[in-house]
C-alpha positions in Angstrom: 20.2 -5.7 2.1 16.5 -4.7 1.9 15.2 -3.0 5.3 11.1 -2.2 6.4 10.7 -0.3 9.5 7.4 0.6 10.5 7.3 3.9 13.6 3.2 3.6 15.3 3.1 7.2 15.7 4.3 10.3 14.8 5.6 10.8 18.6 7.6 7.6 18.5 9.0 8.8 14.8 10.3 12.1 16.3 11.6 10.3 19.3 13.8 8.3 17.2 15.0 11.4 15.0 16.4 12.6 17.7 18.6 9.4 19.0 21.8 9.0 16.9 22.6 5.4 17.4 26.7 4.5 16.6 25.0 2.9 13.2 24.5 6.3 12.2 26.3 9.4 10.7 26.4 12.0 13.7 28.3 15.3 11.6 25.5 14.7 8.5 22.9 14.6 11.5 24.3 17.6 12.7 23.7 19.2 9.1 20.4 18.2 8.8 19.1 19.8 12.4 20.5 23.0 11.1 19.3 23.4 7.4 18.0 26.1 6.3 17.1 25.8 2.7 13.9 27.0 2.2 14.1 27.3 -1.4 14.3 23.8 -1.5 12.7 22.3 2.0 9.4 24.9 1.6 9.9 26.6 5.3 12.6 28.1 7.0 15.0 25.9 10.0 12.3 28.0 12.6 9.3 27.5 10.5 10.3 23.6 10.3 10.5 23.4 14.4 7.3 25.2 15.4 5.5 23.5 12.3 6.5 19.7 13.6 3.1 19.7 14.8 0.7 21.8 13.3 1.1 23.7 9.3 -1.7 26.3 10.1 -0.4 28.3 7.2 -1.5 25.5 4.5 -4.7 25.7 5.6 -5.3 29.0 3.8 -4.1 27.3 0.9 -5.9 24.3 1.4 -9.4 26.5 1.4 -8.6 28.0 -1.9 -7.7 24.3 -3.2 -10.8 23.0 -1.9 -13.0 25.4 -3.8 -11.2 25.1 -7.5 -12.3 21.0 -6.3 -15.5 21.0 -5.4 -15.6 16.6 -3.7 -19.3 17.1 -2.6 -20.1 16.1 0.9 -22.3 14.1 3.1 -25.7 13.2 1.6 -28.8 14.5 3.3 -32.0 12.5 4.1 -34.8 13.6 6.4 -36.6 11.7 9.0 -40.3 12.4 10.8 -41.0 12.7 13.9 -44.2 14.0 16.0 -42.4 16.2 18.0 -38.6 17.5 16.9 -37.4 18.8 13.4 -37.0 21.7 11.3 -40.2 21.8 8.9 -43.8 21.4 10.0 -46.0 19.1 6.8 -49.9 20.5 7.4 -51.0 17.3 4.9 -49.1 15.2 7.2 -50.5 16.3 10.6 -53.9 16.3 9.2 -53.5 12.7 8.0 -52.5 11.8 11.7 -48.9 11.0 10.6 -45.4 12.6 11.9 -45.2 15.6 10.7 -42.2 17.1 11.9 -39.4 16.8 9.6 -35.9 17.0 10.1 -32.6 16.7 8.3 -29.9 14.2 9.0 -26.3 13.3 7.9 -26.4 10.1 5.6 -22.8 8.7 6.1 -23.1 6.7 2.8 -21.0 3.5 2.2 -18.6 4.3 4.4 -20.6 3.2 7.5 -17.7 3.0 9.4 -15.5 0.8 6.9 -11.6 1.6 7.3 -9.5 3.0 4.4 -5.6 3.2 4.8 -3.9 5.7 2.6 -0.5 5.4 1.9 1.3 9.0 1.4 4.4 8.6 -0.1 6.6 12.0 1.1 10.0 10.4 -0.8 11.0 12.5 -3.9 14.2 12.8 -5.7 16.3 16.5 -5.4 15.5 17.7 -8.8 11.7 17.6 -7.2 10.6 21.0 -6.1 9.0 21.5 -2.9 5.4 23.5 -4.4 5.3 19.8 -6.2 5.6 17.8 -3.5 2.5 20.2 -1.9 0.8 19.5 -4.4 0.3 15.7 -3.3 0.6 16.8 0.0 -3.2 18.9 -0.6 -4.5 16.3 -2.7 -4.2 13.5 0.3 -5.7 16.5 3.1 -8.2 16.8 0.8 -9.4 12.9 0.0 -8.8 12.1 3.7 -11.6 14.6 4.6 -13.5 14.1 2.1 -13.6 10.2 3.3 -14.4 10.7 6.7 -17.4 13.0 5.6 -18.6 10.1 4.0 -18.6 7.6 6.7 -15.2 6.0 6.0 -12.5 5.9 9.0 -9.3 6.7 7.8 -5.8 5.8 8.5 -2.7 7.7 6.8 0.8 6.3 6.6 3.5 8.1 5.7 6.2 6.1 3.8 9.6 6.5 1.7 11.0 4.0 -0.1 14.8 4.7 -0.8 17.6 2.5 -2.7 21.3 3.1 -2.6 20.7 5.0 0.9 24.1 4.5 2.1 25.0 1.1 5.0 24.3 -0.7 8.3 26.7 -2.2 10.1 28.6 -2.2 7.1 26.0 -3.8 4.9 25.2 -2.0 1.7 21.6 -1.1 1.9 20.2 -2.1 -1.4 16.4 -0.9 -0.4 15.0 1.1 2.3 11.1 1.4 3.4 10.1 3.7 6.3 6.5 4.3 7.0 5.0 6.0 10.3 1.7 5.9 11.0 0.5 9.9 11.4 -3.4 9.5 11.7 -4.7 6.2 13.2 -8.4 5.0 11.9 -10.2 6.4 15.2 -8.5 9.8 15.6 -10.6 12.9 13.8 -9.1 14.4 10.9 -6.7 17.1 12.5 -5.9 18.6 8.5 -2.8 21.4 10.0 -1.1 18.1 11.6 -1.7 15.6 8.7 -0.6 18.6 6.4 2.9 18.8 8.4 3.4 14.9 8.2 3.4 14.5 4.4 5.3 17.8 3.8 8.4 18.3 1.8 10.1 19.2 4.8 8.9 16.3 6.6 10.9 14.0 4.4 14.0 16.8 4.0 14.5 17.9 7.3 13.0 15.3 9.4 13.2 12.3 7.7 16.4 12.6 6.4 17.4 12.8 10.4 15.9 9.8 10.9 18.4 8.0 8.0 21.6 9.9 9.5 20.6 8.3 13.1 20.1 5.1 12.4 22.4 4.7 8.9 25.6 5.7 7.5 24.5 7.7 4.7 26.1 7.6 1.4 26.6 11.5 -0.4 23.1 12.7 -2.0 21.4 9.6 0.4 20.4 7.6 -2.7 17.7 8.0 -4.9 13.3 7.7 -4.1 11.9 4.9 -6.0 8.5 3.9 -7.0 7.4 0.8 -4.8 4.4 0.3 -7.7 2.4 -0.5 -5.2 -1.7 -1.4 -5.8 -4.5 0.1 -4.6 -7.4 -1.7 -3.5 -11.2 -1.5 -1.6 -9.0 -1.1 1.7 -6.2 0.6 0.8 -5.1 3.7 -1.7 -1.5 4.6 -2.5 0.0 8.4 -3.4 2.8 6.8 -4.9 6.3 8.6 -5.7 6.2 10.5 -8.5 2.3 10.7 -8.9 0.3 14.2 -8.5 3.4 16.6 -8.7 1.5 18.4 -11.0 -2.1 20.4 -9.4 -4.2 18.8 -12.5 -2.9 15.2 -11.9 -3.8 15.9 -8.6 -7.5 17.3 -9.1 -8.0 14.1 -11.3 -6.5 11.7 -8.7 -9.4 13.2 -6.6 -12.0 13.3 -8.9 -11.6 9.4 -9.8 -11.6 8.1 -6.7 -14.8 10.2 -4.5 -16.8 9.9 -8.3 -15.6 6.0 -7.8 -16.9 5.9 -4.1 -20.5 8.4 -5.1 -20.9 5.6 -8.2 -20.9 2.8 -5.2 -23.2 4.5 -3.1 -26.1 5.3 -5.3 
């Protein structure tokens, strides 16, 4: 059996978490709300709870990522005007012309055009959390990037698991979960986004979600690779890619030196 279930927003996801349906596997549900592995998740049980919402502490982290890649931002062009801007041209006031000139924010080729990113949080056990944040960074960083350039960005969330465990005593042979966590119109809120492509969104949280809905099989099966394609519209973090901080600074590079190579 091969399952897709899509969650609108990350309210609706959490929602859902929390409702153990007789599908599901109550006593491993039970284990999941209390873990307290940080070693593996990357926060403690309370850390998890009052980050579902907000990572403030990867934002320091994020800064110091965000100068070792330097993504550029917004172009600038300058308009004049006779009577509001910055910078006063004398040649251009004596040639009766506006002479005022003032600086303005040049979206680029985004002009509005959406992007969907696809952040995959699923990773096998042997994957250490400080990996998994390493994608987790890379996405912050790309989605921000984006939007500074005139793009409007949507970011899904997704897993794809096989061998998870059973429904309603069907064998589940493939499993894909995806929740939307920043719709196209929203401004970039980088603490939330940060917190809903974590390691411990998938290993605390998501794994909550299975044990509600599913009875889980021991280890809850193993993350595969969807080898999904990324296109114009849409760009996938697949499982397994930017684990490492280089692969990561050249997932970034390659795609805002792709989008700068458009725009000129």
């Amino acid at each position: 059996m091969k399952l897709e279930i899509k969650i609108p927003n990350i309210d609706k996801f959490y929602e859902e978490c929390d409702i153990v349906e007789p599908t599901g596997r109550q006593s491993e549900w039970d284990e999941c709300d209390k873990r307290n592995d940080k070693w593996w998740i990357g926060l403690s049980r309370e850390e998890v709870i009052a980050s579902k919402y907000s990572y403030k502490e990867g934002l320091d982290k994020l800064k110091q990522l965000e100068l070792e890649t330097p993504l550029g931002g917004s172009k600038k062009l300058y308009k004049w005007d006779n009577d509001d801007g910055d910078e006063m041209s004398l040649d251009r006031l004596y040639d009766d012309l506006p002479a005022m000139r003032k600086r303005i924010k040049n979206l680029g080729k985004g002009n509005g055009r959406f992007i969907t990113i696809h952040a995959s949080v699923g990773e096998n056990a042997f994957v250490s959390y400080n990996q998994m944040l390493n994608r987790s960074y890379a996405i912050v960083q790309l989605v921000d990037y984006l939007e500074n350039q005139g793009f409007r960005v949507c970011v899904v969330a997704y897993s794809d698991v096989a061998d998870l465990g059973a429904y309603k005593d069907k064998h589940i042979d493939l499993l894909h979960v995806e929740v939307v966590v920043k719709q196209a119109e929203e401004p970039l809120n980088k603490s939330l986004l940060l917190t809903c492509i974590s390691p411990w969104f998938l290993r605390v949280h998501l794994f909550k979600f299975w044990n509600a809905k599913f009875k889980t099989s021991w280890g809850y099966g193993r993350a595969v690779d969807g080898n999904y394609k990324t296109t114009d519209s849409d760009i996938y973090f697949r499982t397994g890619s930017c684990l490492e901080k280089s692969e990561a600074d050249n997932y970034l590079k390659r795609y805002t030196s792709q989008i700068k190579e458009e725009d000129e």
